[in-house]
N, CA, C, O and CB atoms as a CASP TS submission, in Angstrom:
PFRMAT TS
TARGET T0000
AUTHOR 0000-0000-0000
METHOD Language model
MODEL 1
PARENT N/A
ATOM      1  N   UNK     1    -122.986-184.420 107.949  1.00  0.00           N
ATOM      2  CA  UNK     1    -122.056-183.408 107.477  1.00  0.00           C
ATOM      3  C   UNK     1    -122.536-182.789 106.172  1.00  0.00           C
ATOM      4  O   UNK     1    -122.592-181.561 106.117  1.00  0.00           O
ATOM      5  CB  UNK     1    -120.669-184.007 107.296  1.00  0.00           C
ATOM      6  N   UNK     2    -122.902-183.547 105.074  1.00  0.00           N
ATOM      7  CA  UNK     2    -123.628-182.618 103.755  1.00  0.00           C
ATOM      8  C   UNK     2    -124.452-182.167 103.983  1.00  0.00           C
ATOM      9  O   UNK     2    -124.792-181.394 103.087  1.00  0.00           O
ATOM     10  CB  UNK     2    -124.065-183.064 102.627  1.00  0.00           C
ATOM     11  N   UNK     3    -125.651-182.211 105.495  1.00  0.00           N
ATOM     12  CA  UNK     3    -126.710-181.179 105.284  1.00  0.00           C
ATOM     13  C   UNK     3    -125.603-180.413 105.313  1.00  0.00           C
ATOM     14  O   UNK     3    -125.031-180.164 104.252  1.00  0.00           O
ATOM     15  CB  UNK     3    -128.021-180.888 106.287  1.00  0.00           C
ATOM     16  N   UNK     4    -125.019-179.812 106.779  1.00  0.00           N
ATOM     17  CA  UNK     4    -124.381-178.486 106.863  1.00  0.00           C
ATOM     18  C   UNK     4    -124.168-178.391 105.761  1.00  0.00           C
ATOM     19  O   UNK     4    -125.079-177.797 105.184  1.00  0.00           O
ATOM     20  CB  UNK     4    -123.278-178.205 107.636  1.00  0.00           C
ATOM     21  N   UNK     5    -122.753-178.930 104.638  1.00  0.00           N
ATOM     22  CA  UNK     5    -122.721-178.347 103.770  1.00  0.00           C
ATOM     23  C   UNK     5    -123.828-177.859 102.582  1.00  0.00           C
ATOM     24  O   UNK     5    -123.520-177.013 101.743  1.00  0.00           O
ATOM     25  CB  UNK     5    -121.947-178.861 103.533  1.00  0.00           C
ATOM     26  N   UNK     6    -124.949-178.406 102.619  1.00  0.00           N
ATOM     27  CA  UNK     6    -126.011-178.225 101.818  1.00  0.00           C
ATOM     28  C   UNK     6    -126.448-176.791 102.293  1.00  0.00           C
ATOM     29  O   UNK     6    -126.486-175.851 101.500  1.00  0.00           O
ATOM     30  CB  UNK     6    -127.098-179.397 101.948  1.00  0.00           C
ATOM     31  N   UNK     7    -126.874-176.626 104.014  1.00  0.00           N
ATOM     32  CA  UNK     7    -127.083-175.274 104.470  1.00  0.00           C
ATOM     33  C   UNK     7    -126.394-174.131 103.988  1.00  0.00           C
ATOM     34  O   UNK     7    -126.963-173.091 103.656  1.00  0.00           O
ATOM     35  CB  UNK     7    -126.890-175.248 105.672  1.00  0.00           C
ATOM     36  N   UNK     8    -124.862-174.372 103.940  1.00  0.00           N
ATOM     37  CA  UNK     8    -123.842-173.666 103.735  1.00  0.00           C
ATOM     38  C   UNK     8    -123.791-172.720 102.958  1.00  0.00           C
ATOM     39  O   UNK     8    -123.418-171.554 103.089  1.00  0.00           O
ATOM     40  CB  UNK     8    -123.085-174.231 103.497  1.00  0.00           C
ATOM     41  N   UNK     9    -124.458-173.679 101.578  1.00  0.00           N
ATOM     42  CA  UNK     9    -124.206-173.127 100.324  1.00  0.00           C
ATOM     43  C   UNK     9    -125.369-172.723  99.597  1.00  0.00           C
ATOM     44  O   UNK     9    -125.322-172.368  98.420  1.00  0.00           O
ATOM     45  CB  UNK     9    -123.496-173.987  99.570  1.00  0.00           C
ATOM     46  N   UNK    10    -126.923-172.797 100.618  1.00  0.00           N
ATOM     47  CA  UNK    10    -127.837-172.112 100.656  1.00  0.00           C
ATOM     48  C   UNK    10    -127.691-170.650 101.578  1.00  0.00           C
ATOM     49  O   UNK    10    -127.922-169.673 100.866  1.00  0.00           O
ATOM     50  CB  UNK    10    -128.771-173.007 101.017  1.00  0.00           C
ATOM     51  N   UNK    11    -127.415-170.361 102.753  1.00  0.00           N
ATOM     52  CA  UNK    11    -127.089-169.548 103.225  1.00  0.00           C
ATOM     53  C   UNK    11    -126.062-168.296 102.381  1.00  0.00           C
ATOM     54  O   UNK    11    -126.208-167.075 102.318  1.00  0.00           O
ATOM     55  CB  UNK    11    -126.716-170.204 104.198  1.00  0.00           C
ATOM     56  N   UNK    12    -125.120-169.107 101.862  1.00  0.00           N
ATOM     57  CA  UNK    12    -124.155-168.005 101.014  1.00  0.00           C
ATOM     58  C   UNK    12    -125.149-167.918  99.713  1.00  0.00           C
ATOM     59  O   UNK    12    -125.283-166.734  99.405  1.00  0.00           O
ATOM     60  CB  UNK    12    -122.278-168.649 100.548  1.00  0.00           C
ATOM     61  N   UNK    13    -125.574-168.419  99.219  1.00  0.00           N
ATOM     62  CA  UNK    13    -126.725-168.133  97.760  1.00  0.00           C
ATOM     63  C   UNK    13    -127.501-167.063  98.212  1.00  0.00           C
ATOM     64  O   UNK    13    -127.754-166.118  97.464  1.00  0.00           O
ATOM     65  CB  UNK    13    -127.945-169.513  97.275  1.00  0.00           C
ATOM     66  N   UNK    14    -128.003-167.135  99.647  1.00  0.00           N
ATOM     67  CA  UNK    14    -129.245-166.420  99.851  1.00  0.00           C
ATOM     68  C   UNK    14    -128.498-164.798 100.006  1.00  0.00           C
ATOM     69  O   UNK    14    -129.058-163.782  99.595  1.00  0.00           O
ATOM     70  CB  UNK    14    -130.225-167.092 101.369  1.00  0.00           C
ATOM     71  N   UNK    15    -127.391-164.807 100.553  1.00  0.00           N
ATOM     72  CA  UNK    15    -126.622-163.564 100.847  1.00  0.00           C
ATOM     73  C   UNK    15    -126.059-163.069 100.010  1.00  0.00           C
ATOM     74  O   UNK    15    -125.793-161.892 100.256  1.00  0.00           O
ATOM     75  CB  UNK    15    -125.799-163.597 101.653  1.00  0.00           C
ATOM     76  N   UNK    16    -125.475-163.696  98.369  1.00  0.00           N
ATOM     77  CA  UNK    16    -125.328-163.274  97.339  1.00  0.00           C
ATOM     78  C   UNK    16    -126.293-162.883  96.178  1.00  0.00           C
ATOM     79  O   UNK    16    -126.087-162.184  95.187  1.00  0.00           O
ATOM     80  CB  UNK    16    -124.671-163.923  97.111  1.00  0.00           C
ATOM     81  N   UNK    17    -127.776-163.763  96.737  1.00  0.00           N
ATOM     82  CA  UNK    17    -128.587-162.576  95.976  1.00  0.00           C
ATOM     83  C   UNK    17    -129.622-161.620  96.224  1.00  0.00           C
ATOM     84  O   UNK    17    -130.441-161.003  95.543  1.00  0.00           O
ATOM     85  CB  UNK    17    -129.084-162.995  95.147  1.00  0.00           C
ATOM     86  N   UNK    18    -129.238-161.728  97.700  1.00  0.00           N
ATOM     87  CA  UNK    18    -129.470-160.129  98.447  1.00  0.00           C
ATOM     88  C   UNK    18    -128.878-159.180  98.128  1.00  0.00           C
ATOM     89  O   UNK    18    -129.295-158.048  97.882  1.00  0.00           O
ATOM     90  CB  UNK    18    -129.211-159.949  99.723  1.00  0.00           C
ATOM     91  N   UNK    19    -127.450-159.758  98.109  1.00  0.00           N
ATOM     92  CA  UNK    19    -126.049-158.585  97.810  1.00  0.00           C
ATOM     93  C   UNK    19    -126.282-157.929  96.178  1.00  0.00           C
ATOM     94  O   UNK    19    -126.134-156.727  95.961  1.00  0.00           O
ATOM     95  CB  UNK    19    -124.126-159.645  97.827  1.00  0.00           C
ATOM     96  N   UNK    20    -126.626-158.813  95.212  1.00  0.00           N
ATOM     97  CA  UNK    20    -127.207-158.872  93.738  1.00  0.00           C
ATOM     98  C   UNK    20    -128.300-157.730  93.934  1.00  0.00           C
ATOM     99  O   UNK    20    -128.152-156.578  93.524  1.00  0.00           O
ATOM    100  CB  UNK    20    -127.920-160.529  93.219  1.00  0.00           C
ATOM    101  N   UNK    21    -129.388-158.190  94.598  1.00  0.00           N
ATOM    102  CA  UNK    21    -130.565-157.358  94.769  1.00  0.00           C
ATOM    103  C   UNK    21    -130.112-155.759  94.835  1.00  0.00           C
ATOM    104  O   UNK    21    -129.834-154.889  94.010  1.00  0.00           O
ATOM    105  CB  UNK    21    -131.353-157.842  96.148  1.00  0.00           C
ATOM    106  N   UNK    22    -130.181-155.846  96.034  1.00  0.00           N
ATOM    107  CA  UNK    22    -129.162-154.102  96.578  1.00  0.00           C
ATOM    108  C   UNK    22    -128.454-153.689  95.105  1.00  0.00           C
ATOM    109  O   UNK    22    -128.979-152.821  94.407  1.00  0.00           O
ATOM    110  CB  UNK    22    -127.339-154.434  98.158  1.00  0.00           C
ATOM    111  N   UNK    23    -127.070-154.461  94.638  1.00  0.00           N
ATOM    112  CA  UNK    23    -126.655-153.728  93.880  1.00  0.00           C
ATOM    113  C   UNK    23    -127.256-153.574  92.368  1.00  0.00           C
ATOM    114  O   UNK    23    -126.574-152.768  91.734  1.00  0.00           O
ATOM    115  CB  UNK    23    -125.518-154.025  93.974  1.00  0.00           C
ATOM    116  N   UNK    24    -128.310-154.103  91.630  1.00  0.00           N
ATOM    117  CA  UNK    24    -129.012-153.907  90.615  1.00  0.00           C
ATOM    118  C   UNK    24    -129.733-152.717  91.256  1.00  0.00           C
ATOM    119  O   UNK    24    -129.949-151.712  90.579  1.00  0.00           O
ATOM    120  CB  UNK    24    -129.798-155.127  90.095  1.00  0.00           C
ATOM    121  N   UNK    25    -130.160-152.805  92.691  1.00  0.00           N
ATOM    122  CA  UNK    25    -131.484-151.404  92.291  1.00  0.00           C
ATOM    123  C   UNK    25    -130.811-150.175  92.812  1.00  0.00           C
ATOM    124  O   UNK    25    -131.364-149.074  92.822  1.00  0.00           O
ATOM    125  CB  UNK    25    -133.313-151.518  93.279  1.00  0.00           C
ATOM    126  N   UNK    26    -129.024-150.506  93.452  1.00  0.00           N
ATOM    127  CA  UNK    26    -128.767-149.396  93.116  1.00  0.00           C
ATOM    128  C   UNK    26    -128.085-149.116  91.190  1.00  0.00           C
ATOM    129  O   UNK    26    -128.014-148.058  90.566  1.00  0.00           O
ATOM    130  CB  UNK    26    -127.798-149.071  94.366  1.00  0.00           C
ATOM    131  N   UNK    27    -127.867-149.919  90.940  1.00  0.00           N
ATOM    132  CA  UNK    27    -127.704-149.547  89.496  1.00  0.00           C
ATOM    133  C   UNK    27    -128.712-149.057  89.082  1.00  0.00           C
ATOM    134  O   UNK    27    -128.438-148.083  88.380  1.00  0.00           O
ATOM    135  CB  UNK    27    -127.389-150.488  88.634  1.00  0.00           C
ATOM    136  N   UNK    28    -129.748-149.236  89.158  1.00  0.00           N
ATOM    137  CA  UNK    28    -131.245-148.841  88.632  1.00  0.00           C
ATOM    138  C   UNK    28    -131.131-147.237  88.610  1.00  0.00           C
ATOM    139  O   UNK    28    -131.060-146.468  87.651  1.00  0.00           O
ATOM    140  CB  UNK    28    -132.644-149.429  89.771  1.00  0.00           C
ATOM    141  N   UNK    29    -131.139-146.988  90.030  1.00  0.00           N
ATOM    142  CA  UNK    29    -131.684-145.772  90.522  1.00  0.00           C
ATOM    143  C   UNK    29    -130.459-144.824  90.075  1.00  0.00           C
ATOM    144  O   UNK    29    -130.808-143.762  89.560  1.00  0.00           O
ATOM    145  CB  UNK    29    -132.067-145.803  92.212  1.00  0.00           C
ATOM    146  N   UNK    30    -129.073-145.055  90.199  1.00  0.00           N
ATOM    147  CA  UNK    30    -127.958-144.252  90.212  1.00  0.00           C
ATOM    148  C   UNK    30    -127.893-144.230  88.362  1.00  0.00           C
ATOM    149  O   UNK    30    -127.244-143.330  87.828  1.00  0.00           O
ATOM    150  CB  UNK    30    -126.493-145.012  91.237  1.00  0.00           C
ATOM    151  N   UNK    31    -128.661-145.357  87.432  1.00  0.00           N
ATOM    152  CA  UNK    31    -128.617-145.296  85.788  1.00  0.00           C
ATOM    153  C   UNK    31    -127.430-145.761  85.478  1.00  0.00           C
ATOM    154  O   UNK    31    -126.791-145.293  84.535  1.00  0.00           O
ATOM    155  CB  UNK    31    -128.777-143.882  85.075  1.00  0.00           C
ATOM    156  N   UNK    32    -126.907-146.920  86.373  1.00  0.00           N
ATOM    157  CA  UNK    32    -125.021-147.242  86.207  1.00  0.00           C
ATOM    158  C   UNK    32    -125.250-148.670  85.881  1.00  0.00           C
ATOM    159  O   UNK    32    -125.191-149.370  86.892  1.00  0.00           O
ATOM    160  CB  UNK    32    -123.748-147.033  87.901  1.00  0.00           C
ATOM    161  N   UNK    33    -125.452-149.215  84.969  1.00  0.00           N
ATOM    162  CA  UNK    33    -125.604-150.292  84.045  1.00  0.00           C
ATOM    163  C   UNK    33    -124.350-151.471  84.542  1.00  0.00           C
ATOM    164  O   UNK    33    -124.458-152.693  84.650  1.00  0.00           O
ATOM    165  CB  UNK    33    -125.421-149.635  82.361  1.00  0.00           C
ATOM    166  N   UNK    34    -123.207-150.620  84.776  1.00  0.00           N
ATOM    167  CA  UNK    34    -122.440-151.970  85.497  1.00  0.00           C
ATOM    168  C   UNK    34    -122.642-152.226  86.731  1.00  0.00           C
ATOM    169  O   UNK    34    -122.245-153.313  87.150  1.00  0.00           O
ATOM    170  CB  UNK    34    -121.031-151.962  85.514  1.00  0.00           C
ATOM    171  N   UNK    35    -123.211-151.437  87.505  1.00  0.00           N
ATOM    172  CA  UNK    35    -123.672-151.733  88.956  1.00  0.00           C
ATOM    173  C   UNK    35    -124.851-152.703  88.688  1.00  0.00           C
ATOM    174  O   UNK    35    -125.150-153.611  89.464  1.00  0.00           O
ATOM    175  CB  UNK    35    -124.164-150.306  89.868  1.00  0.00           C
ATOM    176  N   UNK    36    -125.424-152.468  87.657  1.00  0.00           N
ATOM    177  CA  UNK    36    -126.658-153.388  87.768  1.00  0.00           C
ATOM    178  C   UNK    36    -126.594-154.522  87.095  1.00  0.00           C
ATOM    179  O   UNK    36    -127.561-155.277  86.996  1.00  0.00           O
ATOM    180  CB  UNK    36    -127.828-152.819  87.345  1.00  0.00           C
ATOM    181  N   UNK    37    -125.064-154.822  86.394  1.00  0.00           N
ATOM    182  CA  UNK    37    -124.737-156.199  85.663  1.00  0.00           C
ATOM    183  C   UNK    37    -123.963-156.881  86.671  1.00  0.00           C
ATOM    184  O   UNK    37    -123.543-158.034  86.574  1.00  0.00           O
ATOM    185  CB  UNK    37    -123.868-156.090  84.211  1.00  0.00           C
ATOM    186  N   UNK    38    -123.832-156.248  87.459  1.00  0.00           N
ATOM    187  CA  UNK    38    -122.626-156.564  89.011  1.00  0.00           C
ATOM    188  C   UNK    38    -124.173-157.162  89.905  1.00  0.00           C
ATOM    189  O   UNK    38    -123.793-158.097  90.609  1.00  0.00           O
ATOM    190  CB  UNK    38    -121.481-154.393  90.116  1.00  0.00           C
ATOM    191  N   UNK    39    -125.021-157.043  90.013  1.00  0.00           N
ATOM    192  CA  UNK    39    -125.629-157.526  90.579  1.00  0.00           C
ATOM    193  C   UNK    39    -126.641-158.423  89.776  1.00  0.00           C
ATOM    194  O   UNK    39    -127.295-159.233  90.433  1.00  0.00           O
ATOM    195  CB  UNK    39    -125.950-156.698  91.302  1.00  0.00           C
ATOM    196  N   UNK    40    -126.816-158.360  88.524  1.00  0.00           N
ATOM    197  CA  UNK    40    -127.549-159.465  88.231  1.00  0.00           C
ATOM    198  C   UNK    40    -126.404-160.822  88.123  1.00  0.00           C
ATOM    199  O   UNK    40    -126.759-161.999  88.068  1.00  0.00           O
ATOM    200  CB  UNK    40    -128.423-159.117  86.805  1.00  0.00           C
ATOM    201  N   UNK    41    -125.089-160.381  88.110  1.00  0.00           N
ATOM    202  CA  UNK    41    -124.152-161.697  88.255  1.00  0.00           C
ATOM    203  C   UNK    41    -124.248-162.113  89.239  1.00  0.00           C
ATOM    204  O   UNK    41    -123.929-163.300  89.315  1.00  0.00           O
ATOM    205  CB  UNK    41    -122.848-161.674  88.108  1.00  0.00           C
ATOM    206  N   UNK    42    -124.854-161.243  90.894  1.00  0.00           N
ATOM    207  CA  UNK    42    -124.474-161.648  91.797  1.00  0.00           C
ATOM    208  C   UNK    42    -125.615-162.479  92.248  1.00  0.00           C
ATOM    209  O   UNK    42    -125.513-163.265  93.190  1.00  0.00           O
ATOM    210  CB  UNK    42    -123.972-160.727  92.520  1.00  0.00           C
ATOM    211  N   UNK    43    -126.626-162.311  91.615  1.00  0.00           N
ATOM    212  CA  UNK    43    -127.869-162.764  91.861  1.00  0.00           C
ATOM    213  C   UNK    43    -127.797-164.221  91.236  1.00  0.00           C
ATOM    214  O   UNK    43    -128.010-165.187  91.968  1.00  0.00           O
ATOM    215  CB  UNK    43    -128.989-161.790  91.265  1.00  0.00           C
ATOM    216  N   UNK    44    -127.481-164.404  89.810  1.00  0.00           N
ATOM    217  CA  UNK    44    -127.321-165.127  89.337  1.00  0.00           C
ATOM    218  C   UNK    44    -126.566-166.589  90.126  1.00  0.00           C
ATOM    219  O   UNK    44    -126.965-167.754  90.133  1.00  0.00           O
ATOM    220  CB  UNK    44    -126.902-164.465  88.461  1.00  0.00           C
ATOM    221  N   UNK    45    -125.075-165.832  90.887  1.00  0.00           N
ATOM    222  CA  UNK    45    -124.169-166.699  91.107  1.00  0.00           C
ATOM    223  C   UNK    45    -124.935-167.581  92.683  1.00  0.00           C
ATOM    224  O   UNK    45    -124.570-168.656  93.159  1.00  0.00           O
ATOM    225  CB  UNK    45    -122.557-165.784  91.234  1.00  0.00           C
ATOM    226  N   UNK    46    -125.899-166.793  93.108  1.00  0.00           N
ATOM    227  CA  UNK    46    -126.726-167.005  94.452  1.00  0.00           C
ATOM    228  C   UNK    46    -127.775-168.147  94.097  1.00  0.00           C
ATOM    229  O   UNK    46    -127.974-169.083  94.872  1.00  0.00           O
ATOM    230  CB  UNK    46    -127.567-165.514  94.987  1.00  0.00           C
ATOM    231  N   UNK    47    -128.439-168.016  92.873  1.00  0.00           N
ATOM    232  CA  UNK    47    -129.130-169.062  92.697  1.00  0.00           C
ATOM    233  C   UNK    47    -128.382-170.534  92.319  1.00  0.00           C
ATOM    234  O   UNK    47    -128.877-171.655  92.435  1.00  0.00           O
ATOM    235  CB  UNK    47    -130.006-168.631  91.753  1.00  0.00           C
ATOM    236  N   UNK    48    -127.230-170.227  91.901  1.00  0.00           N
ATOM    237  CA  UNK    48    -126.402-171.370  91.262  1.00  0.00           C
ATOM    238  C   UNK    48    -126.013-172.375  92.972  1.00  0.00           C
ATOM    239  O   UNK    48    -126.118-173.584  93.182  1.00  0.00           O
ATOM    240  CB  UNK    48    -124.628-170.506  90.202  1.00  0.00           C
ATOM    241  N   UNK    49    -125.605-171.352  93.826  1.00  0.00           N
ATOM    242  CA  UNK    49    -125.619-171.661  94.892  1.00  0.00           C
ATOM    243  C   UNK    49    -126.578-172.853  96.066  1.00  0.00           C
ATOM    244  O   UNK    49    -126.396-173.863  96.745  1.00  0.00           O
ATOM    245  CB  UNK    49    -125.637-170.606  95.026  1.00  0.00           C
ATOM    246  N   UNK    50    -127.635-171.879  95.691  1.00  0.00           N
ATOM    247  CA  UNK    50    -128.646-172.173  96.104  1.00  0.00           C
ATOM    248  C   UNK    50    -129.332-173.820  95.556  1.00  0.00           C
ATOM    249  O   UNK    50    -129.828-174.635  96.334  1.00  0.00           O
ATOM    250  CB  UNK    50    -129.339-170.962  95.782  1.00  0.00           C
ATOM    251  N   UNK    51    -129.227-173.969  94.379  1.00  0.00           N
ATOM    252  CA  UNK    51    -129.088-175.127  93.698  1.00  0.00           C
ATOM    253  C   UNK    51    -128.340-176.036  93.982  1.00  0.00           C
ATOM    254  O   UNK    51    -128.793-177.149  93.716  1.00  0.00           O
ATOM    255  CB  UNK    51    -128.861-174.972  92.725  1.00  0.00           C
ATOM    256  N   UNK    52    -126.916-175.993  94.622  1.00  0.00           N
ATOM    257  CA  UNK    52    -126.110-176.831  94.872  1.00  0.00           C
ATOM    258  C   UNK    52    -126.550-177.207  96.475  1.00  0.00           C
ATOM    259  O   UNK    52    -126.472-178.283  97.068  1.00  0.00           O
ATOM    260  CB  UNK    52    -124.685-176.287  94.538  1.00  0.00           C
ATOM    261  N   UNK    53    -126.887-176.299  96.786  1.00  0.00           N
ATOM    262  CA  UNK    53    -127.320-176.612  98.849  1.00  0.00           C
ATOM    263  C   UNK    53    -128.564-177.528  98.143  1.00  0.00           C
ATOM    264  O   UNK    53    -128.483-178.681  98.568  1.00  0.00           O
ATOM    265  CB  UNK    53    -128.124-174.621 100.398  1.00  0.00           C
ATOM    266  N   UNK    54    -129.250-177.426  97.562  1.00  0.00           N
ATOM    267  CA  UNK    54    -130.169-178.217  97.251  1.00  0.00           C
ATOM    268  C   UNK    54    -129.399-179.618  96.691  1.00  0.00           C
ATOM    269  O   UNK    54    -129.039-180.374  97.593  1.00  0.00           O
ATOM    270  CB  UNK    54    -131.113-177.469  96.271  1.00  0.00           C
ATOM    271  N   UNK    55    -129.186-179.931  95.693  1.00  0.00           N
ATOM    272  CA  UNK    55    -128.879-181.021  95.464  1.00  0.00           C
ATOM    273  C   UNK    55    -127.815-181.844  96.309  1.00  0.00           C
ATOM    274  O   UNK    55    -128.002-183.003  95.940  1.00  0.00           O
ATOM    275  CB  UNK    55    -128.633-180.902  94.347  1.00  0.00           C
ATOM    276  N   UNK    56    -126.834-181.848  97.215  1.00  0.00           N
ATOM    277  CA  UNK    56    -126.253-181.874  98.420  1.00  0.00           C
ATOM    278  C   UNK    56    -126.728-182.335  99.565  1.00  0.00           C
ATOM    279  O   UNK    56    -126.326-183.201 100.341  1.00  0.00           O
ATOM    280  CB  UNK    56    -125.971-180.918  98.649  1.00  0.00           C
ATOM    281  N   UNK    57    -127.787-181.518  99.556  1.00  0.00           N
ATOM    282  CA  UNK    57    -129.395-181.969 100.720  1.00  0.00           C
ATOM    283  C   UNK    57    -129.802-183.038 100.147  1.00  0.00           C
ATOM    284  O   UNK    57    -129.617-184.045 100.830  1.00  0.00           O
ATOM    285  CB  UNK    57    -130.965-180.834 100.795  1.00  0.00           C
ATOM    286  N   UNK    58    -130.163-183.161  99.404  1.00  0.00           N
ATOM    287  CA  UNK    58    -131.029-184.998  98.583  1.00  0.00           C
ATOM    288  C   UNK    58    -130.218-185.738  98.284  1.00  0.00           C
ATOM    289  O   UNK    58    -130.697-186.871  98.233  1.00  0.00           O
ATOM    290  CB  UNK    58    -131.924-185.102  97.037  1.00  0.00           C
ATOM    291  N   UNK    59    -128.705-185.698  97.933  1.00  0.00           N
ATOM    292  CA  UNK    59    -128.214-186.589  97.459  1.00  0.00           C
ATOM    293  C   UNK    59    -127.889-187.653  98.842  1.00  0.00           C
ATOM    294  O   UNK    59    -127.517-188.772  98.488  1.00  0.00           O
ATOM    295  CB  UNK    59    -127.099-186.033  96.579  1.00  0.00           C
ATOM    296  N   UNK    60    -127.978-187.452 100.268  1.00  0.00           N
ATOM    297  CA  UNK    60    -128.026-187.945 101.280  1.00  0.00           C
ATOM    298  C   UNK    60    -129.173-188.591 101.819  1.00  0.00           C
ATOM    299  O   UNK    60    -129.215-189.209 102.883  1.00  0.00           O
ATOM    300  CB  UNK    60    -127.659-187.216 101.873  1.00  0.00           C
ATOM    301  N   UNK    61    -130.121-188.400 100.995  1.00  0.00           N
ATOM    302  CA  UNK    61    -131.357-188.909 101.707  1.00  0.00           C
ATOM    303  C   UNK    61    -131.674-190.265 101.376  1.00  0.00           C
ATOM    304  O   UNK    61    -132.655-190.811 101.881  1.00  0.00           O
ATOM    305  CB  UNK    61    -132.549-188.094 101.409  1.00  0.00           C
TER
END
């Protein structure tokens, strides 16, 4: 059961800092500084994510 949840919360990391990605380079391109702080949070909050599917995954092994 904690891989899944380990997957889980890699899968949603990976899709929140895709979602991050997209919206920084449209902040970039459009020059809208909160679009692009909206996505470096989102990027941010994806790796935090991503970290937890990780540690979740090993703490079972």
């Amino acid at each position: 059961m904690s891989e899944k949840e380990g997957f889980s919360d890699k899968l949603k990391g990976a899709v929140n800092k895709g979602k991050g990605e997209l919206k920084d380079q449209i902040g970039n391109a459009t020059n809208d500084p909160n679009k692009q702080n909206e996505g470096k949070m989102d990027k941010a909050k994806g790796n935090i994510q991503d970290k937890i599917g990780d540690f979740k995954n090993n703490t079972k092994k």
